[in-house]
N, C-alpha and C positions, 0 to 999 in steps of 0.2 A: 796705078803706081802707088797712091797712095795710100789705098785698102791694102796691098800689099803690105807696105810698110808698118802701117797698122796691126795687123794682122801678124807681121813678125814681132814686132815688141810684145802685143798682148801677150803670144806664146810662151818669150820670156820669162814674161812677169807671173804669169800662170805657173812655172815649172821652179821658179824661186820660192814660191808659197806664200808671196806680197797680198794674193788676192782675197778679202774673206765677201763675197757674192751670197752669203743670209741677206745681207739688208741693201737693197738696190736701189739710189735715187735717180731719178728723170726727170728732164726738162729740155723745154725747148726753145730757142731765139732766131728771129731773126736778120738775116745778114743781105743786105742791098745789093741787088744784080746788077753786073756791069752793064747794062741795060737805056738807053737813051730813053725816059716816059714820056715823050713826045712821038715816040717811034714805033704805032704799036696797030695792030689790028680787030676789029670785034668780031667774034667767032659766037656760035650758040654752043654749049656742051648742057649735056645728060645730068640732074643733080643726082650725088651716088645716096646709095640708103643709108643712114648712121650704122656703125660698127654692132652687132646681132641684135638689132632692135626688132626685128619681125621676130625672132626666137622668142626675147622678154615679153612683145608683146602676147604672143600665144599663153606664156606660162601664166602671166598673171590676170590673163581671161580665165583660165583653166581653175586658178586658185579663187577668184572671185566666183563660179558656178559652183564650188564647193560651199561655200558662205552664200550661197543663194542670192548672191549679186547682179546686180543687170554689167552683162560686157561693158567694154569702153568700147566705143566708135572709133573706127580705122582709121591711123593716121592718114593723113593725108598726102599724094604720093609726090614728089618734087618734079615740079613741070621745067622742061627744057630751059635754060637761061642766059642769057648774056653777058661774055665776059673778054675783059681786054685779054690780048696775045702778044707778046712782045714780039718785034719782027726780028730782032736783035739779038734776043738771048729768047725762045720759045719754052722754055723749059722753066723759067720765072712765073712769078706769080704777082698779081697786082693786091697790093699789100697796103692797108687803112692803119697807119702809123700817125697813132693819136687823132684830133679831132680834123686836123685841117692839112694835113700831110699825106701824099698817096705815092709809093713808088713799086718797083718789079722787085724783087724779093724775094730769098728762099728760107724755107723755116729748117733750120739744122734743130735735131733731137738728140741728144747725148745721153748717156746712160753710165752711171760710175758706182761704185761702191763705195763704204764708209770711209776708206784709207784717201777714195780723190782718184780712183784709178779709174781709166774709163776704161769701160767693158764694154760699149757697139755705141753705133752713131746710125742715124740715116738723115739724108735731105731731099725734102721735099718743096713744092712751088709754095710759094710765099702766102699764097689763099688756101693751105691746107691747114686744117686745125688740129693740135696737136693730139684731140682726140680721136680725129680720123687717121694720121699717121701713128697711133700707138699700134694697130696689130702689126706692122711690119718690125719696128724697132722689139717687141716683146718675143717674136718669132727667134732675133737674133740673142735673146736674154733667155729663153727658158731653158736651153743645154746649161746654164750656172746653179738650176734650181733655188730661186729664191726662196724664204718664208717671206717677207717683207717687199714691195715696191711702194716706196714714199715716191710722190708724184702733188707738184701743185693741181689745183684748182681747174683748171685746165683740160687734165684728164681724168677729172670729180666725172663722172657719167655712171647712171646705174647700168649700163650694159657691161660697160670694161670691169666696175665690180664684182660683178657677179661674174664674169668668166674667171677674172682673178679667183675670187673664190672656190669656183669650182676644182682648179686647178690647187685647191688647197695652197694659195700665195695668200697671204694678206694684206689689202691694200690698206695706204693710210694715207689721207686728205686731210686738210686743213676743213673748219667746218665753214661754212658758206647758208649762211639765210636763204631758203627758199624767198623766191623774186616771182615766179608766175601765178597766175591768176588759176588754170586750171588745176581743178581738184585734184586729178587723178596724177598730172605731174606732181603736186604737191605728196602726194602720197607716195609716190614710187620714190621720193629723196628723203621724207622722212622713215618710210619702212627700213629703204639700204642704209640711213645711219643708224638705224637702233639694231641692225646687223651686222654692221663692221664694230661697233662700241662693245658688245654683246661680245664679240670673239676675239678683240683684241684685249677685253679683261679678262677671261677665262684663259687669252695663252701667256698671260701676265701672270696670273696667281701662278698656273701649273707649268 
């Protein structure tokens, strides 16, 4: 009922000519499951693989063999693991809300243009990270044909970049200090920002 309703105002607003969909912001918060956390079951689930990271990781084996580089070593693949299941709302997510706080949770993503208008929404369980819920919300956003998707920190990942990219959208992040130890991640966030600066001042001058 509610996507309905959704779904009819957008059209609206769409056919008044309110919407200008160049420049897309996203984010995501989340919103406390009517949920008893006291009420809950441990289940084992599958860890899923991050959003086309076996792709990126091919390409940039492929582009290191050209530069006569030794491969990176195969990530590591995520072994089955343990996670609460609310018996009450199963479709929640158990959610690490700051340091000493845990509750059931879902992460809502919203998606608006410069005027404030929102253009798609999706909700997901409260332990999904806004990166691994971005191909479903982008699915709903790419009939608008962006040039631009501003996105915090959050959905900073060199994989979601480089598909943006591909797709000739230009992502834009906030800049964020490489924090890990390994080289090769260190490289794959400094390469994608001297890529995204690189193209966002070349569609600046022209």
């Amino acid at each position: 009922m509610l996507a309905h309703i959704f779904s009819h105002v957008l059209h609206h607003v769409l056919e008044a000519g309110l919407i200008d969909p160049s420049e897309i912001f996203i984010d995501g918060t989340h919103i406390k499951a009517a949920a008893n956390n006291h009420k809950y079951k441990n289940v084992v689930v599958d860890q899923k693989a991050k959003f086309m990271s076996e792709q990126l990781d091919v390409e940039i084996n492929l582009d290191r063999k050209k530069h006569a580089k030794k491969f990176l070593k195969p990530a590591k693949k995520g072994e089955a693991k343990s996670k609460k299941q609310s018996t009450t709302d199963p479709d929640s997510g158990w959610f690490h809300k700051g340091e000493h706080k845990e509750v059931f949770a879902y992460n809502a993503q919203v998606a608006c243009d410069k005027h404030g208008w929102a253009l798609a929404y999706t909700v997901e369980a409260g332990n999904i990270h806004d990166s691994q819920a971005f191909p479903v919300l982008f699915a709903k956003l790419e009939p608008f044909s962006p040039e631009f998707i501003i996105a915090d920190s959050g959905y900073k990942t060199p994989s979601i970049a480089k598909f943006l990219l591909e797709k000739e959208i230009t992502p834009v992040f906030p800049y964020t200090r490489p924090r890990v130890r390994e080289a090769f991640y260190v490289l794959k966030t400094l390469s994608m920002t001297s890529i995204l600066t690189a193209i966002f001042v070349q569609r600046t001058r022209y």
